[in-house]
C-alpha positions as CSV (number, residue, x, y, z in Angstrom):
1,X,-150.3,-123.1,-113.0
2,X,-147.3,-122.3,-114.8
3,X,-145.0,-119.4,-113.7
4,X,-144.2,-116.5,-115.8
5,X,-141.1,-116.9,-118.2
6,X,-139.6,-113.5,-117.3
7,X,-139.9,-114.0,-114.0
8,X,-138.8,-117.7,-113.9
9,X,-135.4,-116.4,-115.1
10,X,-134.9,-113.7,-112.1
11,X,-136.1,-116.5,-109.7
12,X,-133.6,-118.8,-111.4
13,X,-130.5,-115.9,-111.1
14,X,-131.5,-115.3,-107.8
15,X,-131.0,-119.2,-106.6
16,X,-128.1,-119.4,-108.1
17,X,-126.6,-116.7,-105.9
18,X,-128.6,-117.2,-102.7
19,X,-126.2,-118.9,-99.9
20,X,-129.1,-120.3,-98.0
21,X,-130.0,-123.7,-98.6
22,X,-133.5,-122.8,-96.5
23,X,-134.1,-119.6,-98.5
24,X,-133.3,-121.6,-102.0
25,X,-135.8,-124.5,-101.0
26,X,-138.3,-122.3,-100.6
27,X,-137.9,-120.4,-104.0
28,X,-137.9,-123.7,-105.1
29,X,-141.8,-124.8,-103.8
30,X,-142.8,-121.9,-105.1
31,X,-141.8,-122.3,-108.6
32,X,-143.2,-126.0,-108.4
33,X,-146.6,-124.3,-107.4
34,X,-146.8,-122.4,-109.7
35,X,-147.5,-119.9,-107.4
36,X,-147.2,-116.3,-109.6
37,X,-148.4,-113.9,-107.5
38,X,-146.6,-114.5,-104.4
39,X,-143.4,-115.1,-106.3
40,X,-144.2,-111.6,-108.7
41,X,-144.4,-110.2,-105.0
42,X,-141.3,-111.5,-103.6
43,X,-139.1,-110.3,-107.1
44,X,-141.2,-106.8,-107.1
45,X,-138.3,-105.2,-106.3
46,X,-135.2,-105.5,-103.8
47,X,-135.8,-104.1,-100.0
48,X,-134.4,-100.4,-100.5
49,X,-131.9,-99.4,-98.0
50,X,-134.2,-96.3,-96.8
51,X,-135.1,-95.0,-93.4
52,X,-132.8,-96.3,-90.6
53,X,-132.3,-99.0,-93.0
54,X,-134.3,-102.5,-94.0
55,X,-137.3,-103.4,-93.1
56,X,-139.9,-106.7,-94.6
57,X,-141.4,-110.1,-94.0
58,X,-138.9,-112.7,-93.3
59,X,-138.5,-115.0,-96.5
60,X,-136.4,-115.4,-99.8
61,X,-136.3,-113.6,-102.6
62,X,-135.1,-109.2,-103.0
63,X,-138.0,-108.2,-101.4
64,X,-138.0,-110.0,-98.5
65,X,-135.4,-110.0,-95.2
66,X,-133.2,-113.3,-95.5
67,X,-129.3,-114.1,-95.6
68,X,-128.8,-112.9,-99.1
69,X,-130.2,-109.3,-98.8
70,X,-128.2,-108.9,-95.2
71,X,-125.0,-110.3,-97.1
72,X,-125.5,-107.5,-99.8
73,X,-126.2,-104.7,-97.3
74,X,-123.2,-105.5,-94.6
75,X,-121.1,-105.9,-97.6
76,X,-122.3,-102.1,-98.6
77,X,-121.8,-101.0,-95.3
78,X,-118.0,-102.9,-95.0
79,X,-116.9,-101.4,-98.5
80,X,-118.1,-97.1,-97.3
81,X,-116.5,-98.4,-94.0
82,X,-113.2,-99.0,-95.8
83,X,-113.0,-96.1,-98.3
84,X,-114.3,-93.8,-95.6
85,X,-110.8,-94.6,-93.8
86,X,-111.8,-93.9,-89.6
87,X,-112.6,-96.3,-87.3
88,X,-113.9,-99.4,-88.7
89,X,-114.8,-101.2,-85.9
90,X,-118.8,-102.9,-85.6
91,X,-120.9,-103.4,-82.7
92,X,-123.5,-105.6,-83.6
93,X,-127.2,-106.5,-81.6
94,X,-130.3,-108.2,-82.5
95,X,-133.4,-108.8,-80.8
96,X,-135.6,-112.3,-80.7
97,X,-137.2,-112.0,-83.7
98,X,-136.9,-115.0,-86.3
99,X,-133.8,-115.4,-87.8
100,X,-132.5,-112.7,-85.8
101,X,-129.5,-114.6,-84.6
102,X,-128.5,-116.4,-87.9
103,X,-128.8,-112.3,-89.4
104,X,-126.6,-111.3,-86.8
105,X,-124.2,-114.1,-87.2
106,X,-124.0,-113.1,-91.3
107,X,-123.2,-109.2,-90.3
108,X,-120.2,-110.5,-88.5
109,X,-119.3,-112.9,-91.2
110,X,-119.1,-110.3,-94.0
111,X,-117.6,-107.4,-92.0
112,X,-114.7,-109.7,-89.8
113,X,-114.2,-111.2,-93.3
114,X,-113.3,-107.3,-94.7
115,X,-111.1,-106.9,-92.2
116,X,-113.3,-104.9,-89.8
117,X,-113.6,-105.8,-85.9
118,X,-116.7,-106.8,-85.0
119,X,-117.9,-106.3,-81.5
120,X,-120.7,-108.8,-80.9
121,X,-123.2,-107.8,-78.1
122,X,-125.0,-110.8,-75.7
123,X,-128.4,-111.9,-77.8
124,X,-131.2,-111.0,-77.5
125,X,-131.0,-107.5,-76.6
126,X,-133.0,-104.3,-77.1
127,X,-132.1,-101.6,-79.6
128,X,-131.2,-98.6,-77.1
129,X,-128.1,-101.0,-75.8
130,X,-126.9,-101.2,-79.2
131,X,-127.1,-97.5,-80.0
132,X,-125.0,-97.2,-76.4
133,X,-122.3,-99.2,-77.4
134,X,-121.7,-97.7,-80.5
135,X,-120.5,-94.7,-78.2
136,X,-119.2,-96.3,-75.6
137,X,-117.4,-99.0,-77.5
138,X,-115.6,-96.0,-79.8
139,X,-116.7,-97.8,-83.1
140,X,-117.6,-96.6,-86.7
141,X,-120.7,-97.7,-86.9
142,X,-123.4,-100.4,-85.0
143,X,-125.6,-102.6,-86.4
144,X,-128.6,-103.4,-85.3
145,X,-131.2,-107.0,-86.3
146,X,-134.5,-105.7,-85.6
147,X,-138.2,-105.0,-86.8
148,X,-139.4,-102.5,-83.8
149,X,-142.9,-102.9,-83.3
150,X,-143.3,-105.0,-86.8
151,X,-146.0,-107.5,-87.0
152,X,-143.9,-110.9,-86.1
153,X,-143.7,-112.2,-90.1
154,X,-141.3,-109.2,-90.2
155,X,-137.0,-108.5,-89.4
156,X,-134.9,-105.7,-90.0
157,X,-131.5,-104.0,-90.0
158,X,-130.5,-101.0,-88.3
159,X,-127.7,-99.0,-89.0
160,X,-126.0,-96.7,-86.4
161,X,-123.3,-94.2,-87.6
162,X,-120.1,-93.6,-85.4
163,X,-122.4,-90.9,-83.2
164,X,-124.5,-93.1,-81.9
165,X,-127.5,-91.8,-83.7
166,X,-129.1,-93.4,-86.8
167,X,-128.4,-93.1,-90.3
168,X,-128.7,-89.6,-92.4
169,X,-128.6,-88.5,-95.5
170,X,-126.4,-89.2,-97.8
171,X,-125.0,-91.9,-95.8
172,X,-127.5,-94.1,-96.6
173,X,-128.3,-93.4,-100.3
174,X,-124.2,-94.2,-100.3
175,X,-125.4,-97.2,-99.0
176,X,-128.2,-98.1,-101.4
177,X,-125.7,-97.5,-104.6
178,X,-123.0,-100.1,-103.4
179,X,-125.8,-102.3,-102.5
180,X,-127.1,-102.0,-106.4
181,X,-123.3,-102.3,-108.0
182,X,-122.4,-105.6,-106.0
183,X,-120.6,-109.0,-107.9
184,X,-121.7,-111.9,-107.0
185,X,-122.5,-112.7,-103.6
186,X,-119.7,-115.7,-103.6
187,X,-117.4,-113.0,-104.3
188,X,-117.9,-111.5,-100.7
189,X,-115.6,-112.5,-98.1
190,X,-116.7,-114.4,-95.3
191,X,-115.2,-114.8,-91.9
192,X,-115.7,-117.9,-89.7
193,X,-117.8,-117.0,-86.4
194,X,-114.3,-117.8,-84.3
195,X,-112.3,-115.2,-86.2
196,X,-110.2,-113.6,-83.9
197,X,-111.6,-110.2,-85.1
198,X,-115.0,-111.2,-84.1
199,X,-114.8,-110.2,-80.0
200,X,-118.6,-111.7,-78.0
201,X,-118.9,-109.6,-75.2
202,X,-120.4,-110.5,-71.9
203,X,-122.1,-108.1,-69.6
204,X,-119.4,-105.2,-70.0
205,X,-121.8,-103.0,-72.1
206,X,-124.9,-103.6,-70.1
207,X,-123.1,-102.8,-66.7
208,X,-121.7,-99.3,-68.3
209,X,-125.2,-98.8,-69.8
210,X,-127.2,-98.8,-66.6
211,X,-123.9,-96.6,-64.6
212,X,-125.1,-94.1,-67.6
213,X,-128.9,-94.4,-67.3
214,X,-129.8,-95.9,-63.8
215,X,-126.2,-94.3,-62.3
216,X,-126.9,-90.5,-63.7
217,X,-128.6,-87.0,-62.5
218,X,-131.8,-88.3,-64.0
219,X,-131.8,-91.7,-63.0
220,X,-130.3,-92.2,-59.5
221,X,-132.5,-93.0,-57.3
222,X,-134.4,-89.9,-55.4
223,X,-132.1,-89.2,-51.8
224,X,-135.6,-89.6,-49.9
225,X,-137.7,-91.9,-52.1
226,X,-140.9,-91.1,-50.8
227,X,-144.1,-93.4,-51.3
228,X,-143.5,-96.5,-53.0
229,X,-144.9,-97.1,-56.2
230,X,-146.7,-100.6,-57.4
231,X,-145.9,-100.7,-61.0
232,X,-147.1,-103.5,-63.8
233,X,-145.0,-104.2,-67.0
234,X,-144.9,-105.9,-70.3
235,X,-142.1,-106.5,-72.1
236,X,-144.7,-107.5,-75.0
237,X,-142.9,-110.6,-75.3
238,X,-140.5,-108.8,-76.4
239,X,-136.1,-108.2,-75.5
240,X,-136.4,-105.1,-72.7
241,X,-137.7,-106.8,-69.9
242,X,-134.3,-108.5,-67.9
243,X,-132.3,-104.8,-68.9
244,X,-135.6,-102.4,-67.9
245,X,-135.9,-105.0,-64.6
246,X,-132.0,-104.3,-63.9
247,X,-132.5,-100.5,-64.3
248,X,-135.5,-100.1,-61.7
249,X,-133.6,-101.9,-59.5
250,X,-130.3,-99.5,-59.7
251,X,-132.4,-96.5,-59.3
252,X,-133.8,-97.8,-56.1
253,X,-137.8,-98.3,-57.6
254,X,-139.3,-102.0,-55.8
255,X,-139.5,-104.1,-58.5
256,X,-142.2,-104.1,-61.4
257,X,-145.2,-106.5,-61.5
258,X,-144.5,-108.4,-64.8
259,X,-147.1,-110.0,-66.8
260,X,-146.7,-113.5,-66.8
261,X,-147.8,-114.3,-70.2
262,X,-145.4,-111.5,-71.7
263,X,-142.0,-111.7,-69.5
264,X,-140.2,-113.7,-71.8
265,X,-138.8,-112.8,-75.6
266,X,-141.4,-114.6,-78.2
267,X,-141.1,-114.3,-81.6
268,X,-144.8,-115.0,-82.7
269,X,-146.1,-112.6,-80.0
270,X,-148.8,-115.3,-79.2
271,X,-151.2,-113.1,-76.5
272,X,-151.3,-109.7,-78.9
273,X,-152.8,-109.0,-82.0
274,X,-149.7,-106.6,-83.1
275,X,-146.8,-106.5,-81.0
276,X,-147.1,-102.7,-81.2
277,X,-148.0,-100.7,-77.4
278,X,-149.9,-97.6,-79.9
279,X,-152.4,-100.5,-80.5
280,X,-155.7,-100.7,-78.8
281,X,-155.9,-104.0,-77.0
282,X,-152.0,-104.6,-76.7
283,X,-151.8,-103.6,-73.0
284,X,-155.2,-105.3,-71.9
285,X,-153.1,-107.9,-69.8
286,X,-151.1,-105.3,-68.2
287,X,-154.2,-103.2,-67.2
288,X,-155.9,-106.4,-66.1
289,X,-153.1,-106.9,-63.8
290,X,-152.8,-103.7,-62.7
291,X,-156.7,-103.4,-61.6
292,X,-156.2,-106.6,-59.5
293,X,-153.1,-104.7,-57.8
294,X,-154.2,-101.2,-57.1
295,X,-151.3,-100.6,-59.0
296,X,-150.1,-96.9,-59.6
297,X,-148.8,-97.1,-62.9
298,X,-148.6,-99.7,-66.2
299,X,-145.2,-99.3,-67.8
300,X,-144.9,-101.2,-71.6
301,X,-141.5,-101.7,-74.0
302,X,-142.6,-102.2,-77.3
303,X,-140.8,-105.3,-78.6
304,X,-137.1,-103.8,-79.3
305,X,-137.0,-101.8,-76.6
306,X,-136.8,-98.4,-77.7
307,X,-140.0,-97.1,-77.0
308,X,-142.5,-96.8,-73.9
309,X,-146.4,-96.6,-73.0
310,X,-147.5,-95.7,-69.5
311,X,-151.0,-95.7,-68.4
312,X,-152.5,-93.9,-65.3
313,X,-155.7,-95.0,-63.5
314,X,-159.0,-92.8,-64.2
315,X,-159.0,-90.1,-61.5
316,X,-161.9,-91.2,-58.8
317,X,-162.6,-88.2,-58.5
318,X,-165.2,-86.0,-61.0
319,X,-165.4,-87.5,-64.1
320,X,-162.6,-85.9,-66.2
321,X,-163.1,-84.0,-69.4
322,X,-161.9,-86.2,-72.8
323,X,-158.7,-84.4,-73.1
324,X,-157.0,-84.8,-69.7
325,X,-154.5,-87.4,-69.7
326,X,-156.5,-89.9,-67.4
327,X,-158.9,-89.9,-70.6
328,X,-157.7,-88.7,-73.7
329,X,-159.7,-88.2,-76.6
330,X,-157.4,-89.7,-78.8
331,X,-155.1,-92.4,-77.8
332,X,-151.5,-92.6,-79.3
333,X,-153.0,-96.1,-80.9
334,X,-155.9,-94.0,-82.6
335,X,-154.4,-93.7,-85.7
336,X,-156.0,-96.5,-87.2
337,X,-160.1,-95.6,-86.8
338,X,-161.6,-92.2,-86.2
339,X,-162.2,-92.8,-82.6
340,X,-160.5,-95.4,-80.8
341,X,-161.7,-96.1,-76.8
342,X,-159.1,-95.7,-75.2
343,X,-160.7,-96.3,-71.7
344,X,-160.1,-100.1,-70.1
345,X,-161.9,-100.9,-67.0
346,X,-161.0,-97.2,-65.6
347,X,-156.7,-97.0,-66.7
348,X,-156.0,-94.6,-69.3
349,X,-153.1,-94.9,-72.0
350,X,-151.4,-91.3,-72.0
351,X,-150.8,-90.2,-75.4
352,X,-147.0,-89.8,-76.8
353,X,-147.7,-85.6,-76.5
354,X,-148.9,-86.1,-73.5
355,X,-146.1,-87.9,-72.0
356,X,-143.4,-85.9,-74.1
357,X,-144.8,-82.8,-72.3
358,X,-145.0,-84.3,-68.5
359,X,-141.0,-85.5,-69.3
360,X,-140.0,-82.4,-71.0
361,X,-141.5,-80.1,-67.9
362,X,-140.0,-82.6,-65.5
363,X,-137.1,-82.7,-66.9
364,X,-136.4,-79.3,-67.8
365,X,-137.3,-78.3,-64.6
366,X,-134.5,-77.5,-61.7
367,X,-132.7,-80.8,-62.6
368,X,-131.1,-79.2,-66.8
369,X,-128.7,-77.1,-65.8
370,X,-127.2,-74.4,-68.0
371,X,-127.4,-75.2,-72.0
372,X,-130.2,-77.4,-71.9
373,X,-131.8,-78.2,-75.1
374,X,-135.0,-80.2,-75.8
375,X,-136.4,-81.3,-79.4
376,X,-139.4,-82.7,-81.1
377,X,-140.4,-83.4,-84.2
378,X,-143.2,-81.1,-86.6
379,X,-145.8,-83.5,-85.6
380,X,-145.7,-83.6,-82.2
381,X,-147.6,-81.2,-80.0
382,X,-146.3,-77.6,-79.9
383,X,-147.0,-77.8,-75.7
384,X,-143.1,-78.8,-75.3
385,X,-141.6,-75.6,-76.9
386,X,-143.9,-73.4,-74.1
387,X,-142.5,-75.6,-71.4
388,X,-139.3,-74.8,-73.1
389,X,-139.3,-71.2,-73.3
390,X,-140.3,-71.0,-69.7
391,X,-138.0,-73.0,-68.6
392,X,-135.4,-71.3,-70.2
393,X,-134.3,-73.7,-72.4
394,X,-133.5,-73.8,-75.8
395,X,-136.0,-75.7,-77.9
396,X,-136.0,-77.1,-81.8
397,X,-138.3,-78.8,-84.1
398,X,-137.0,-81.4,-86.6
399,X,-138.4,-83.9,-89.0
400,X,-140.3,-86.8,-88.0
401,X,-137.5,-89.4,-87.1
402,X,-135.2,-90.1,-84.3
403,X,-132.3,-90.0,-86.6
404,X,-133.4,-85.9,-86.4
405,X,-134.6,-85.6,-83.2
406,X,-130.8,-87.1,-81.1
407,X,-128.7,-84.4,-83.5
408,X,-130.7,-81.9,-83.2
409,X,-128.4,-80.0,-80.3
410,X,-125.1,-80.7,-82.3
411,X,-123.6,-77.7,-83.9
412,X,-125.3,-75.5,-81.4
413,X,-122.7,-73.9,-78.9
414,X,-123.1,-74.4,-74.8
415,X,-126.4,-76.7,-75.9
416,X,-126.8,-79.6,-73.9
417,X,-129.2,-82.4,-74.7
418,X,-131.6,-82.7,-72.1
419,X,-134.6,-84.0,-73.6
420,X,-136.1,-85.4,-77.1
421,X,-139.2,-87.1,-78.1
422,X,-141.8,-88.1,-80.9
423,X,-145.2,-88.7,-80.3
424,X,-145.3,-92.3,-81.0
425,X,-144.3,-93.0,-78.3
426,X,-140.3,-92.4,-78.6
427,X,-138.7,-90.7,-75.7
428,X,-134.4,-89.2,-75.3
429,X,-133.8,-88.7,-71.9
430,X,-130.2,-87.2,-71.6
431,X,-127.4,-87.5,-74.3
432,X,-126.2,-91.3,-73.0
433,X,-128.2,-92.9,-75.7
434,X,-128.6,-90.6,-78.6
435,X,-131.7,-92.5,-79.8
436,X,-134.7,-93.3,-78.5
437,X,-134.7,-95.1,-75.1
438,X,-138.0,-97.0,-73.5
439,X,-135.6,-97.9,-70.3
440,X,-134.1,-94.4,-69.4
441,X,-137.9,-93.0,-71.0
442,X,-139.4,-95.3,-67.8
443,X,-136.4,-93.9,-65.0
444,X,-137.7,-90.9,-65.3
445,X,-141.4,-91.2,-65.7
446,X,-140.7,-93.2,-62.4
447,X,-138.9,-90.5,-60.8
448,X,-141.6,-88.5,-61.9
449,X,-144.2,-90.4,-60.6
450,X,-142.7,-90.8,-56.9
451,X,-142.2,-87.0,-56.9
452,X,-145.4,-86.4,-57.5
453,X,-147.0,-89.1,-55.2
454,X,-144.6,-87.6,-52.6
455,X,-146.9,-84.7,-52.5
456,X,-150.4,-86.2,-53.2
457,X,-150.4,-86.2,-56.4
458,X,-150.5,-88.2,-60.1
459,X,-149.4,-88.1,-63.6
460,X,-153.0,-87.1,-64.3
461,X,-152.7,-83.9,-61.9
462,X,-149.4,-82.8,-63.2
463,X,-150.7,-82.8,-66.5
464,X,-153.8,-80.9,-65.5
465,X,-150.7,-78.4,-63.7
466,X,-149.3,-78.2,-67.4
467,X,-152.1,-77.3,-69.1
468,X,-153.2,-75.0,-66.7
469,X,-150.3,-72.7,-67.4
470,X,-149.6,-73.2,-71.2
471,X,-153.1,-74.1,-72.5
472,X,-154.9,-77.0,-73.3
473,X,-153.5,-78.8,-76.4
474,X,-155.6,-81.4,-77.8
475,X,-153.9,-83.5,-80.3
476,X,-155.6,-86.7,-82.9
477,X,-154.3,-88.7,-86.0
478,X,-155.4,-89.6,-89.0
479,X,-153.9,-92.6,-90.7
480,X,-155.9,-93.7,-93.7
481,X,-154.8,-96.2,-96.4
482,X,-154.5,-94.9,-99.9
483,X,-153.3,-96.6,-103.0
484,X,-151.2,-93.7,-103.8
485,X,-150.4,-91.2,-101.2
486,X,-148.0,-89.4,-103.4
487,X,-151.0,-88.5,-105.9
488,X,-152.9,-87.2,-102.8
489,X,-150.1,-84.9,-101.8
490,X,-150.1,-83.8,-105.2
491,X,-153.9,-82.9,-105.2
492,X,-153.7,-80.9,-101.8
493,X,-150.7,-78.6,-103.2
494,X,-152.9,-78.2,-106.1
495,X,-155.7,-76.9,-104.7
496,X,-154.9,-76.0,-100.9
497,X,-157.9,-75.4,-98.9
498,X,-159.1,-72.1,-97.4
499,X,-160.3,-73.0,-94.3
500,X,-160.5,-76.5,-92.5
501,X,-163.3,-77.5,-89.9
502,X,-164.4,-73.8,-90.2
503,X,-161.2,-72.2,-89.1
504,X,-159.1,-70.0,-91.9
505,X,-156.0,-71.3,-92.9
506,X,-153.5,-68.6,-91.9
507,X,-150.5,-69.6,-93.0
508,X,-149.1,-73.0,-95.5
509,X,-145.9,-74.1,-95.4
510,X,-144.4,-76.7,-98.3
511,X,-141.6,-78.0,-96.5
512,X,-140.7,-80.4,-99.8
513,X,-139.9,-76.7,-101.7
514,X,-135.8,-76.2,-101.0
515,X,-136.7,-72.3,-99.5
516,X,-139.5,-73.3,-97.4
517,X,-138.9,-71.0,-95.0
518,X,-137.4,-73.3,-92.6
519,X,-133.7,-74.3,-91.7
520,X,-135.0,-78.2,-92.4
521,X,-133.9,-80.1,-95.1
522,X,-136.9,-80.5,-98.0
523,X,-139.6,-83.5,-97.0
524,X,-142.8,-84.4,-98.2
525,X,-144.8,-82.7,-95.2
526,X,-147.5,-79.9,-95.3
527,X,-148.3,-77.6,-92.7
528,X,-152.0,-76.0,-92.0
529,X,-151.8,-73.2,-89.5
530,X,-155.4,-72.0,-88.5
531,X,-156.9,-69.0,-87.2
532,X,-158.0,-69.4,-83.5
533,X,-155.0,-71.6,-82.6
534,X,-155.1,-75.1,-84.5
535,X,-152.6,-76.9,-86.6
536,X,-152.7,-79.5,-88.9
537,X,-149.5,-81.6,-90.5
538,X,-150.1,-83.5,-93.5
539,X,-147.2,-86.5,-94.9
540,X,-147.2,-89.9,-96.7
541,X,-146.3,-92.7,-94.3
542,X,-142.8,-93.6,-95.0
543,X,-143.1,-97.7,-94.7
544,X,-146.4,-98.3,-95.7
545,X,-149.4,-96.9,-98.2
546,X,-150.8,-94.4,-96.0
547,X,-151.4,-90.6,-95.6
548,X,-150.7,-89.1,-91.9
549,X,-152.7,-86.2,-90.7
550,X,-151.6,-84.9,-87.0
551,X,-154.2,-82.2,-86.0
552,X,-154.2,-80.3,-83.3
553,X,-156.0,-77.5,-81.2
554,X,-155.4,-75.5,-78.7
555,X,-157.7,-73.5,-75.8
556,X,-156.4,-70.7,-73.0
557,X,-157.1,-72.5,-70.0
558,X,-159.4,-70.0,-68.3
559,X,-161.0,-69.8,-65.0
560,X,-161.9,-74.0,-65.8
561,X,-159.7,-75.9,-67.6
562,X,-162.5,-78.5,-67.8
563,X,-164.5,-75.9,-69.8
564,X,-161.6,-75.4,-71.8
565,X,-161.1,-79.2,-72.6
566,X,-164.8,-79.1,-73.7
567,X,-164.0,-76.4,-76.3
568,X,-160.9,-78.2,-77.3
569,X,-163.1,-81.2,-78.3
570,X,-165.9,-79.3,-79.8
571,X,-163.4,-77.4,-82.2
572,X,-161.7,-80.7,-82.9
573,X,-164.3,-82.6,-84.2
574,X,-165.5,-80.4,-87.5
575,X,-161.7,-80.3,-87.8
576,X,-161.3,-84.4,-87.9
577,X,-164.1,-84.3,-90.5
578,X,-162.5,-81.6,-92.7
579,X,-159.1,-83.0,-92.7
580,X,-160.8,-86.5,-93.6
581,X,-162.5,-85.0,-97.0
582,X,-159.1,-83.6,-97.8
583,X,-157.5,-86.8,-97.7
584,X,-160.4,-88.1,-99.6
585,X,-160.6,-91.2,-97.5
């Protein structure tokens, strides 16, 4: 095979300014293969500097995450650091993934070598210490090597602004241009790794990171503990596990039955299929542990950190309806198949809604105080603004995104963070990390738990408690592939249906048009409001080629909120069906 001429020539202008001898070496195989596909694949385009940042499969070329493209990006982010003229110092974290460290060790090169202080954080380490520091540490920006939940072929970069929260428009479109109008990357500056502007700190960061979490009104631990609690977690092989350990400790909860095969960072993720806790099968360890143990609860970081799963035993008591949180119809992992089992030898995952409503109620509670504010995103269940409003609290919807969700309070006078989340499984407890946190997420589901053990009770019964005074709300996902997602979005605006699953559409709103009757900024997202209280949300996936449907429906609770539950499912599934039409898929 011989490889195209055109794109032999971008492969050859790309070696020549590639500063890895790896990266150039294996540019090199693949031209002596002849190998045009992969190569076409890798030169498709460069990795755009989009939502949070970068995000690909670790290997040369633009299109891939390597030395090259982080050079080009912390250059961009060193040169908007300068002209913007505040505080230019860096913290900078990365997790265990492949290549992690050597990324990491490039970010400081490039920015110590524009003049900029770089504060390097112990490695690994998850995501929500880095978005501390940024805070803590007083610097413009933070800088974060990580791929989430990515399958393990994948790495990533993470950009923090001087807030603490995530990058916003039009920060990172900024970002992207100075990216796209670099030299030569031998024209960048580089540092050595013992430049006196590059400080490593030790366990300063950590220690003031659990005083804010594990040391606050939300974490401490509880002045009369109550029953103990036995409680399995995974790490998932991934960077959470020695911080979340630390944490439990501080707020006084005995320490967490780990599973073995998981405790310790592994970048291959050798006992899961996808290192991702939404995915069916991820915590069958953990619930295997946990139904030797008796255990009370299963507790699961994702592989950065940031986010959290919890699963409850099945209630031994009557069978429970589907929608209850010790069986949900619809698992937060579901969003792959049209039904997903989310049952596992008698454990339950919760969903993301489900656990965003027991936290928000929890935590709105008597424990706010004056101000308090709690946000989630269009998407999520509309349970939390009803445990708002009768909690007295003042309540916002955002776009999907974290980067949303953590600024959503700012601007507002006398509002006080008290509580954010997303229902995939991304929980803000407090304003001491404004992005998500699995580790403070798990203090309080802890807390949580002992208080409601304390008085004979579960996760599973104060759900049921929530539900009986709002409503049931019964929440699925679609998540089909599509070649072109845009084109479907296209087609619904087109023609937007009258009813769906039998229910009228009441109300539409276009929340890409600039006056669509919201105070959000314009994004690809449709809303479906239907007669007898259900809701459906319709957007392209931002990362991958997929349309995302988030239905939902809600019952009055009744006399029997297990007859309610069954009504909830029955409207749900025409629904399901109607909403999988419109997709076309």
């Amino acid at each position: 095979m011989t490889v195209d001429a055109e794109l032999r020539t971008a492969v050859e202008a790309w070696l020549d300014d590639d500063p890895d001898e790896r990266d150039r070496a294996e540019l090199h195989a693949l031209l002596s293969s002849g190998d045009d596909a992969e190569l076409a694949d890798r030169f498709a385009g460069r990795l755009t500097f989009g939502t949070a940042g970068l995000r690909g499969a670790v290997g040369a070329g633009p299109n891939r995450m390597n030395r090259a493209v982080v050079r080009a990006a912390t250059a961009a982010v060193a040169g908007w650091l300068v002209d913007g003229g505040g505080t230019m110092d860096v913290v900078v974290g990365c997790d265990a993934r492949h290549r992690s460290d050597e990324f990491a060790d490039e970010v400081a090169r490039v920015l110590a070598g524009a003049g900029i202080r770089v504060h390097l954080l112990p490695r690994p380490g998850p995501t929500p210490l880095l978005a501390f520091a940024v805070r803590h540490l007083g610097t413009g920006a933070g800088i974060m090597i990580t791929a989430s939940h990515n399958p393990a072929a994948d790495n990533g970069y993470k950009l923090y602004l001087s807030d603490g929260a995530q990058v916003i428009p039009p920060v990172d479109a900024e970002i992207e241009s100075r990216i796209a109008a670099l030299g030569p990357l031998a024209d960048i500056p580089l540092a050595r790794l013992d430049d006196p502007l590059i400080v490593r700190h030790d366990d300063d960061v950590a220690a003031a990171y659990l005083d804010a979490v594990a040391g606050g009104p939300h974490g401490a631990a509880p002045m009369s503990p109550g029953p103990g609690l036995t409680i399995v977690y995974t790490p998932l092989h991934g960077v959470a596990g020695d911080l979340m350990l630390r944490a439990l400790q501080r707020a006084g909860f005995a320490a967490p039955h780990v599973v073995p095969a998981q405790g310790t960072p592994d970048p291959d993720f050798p006992t899961v299929a996808f290192p991702n806790p939404e995915e069916p099968g991820a915590l069958d360890l953990a619930l295997a542990q946990a139904r030797e143990l008796g255990a009370d609860l299963v507790l699961a970081s994702d592989p950065d950190g940031d986010r959290l799963a919890v699963a409850v035993p099945t209630a031994p008591a009557s069978p429970a309806s589907p929608a209850s949180p010790a069986e949900p119809a619809e698992s937060a992992g579901a969003a792959e198949s049209a039904e997903a089992e989310s049952d596992s030898g008698g454990w339950r995952q919760l969903t993301g809604d489900q656990l965003g409503a027991l936290l928000g109620a929890f935590l709105l509670g008597n424990r706010a105080g004056p101000g308090a504010f709690a946000a989630t995103t269009i998407v999520s269940s509309t349970l939390l603004s009803k445990i708002a409003a009768a909690a007295g609290a003042r309540y916002a919807e955002t776009l999907t995104g974290f980067k949303w969700i953590a600024r959503a309070a700012d601007g507002q006078p006398g509002a006080r963070f008290a509580f954010g989340y997303e229902e995939a499984l991304g929980y803000q407890v407090g304003q001491a990390v404004r992005d998500k946190d699995g580790i403070g997420a798990a203090l309080a589901v802890l807390r949580l738990a002992a208080t409601a053990k304390a008085s004979g009770g579960t996760l599973t019964t104060a759900y049921d408690d929530l539900e009986r005074a709002h409503g049931v709300h019964l929440t699925g996902q679609l998540a089909p592939r599509i070649d072109d997602p845009a084109d479907v979005m296209r087609r619904i605006r087109d023609a937007s249906p009258a009813d769906l699953g039998g229910a009228v559409v009441e109300t539409v709103t276009d929340f890409a048009a600039a006056d669509n009757g919201t105070s959000l900024p314009p994004s690809d997202v449709l809303r479906f409001v239907l007669a007898g209280g259900s809701r459906v949300v319709i957007r392209p996936s931002g990362t991958e080629p997929k349309i995302k449907a988030y239905l939902e429906v809600t019952e009055p609770p009744g006399d029997d909120l297990s007859t309610a539950r069954a009504a909830a499912e029955t409207r749900m599934a025409p629904l399901r069906t109607a909403v999988t039409t419109l997709l076309g898929s």
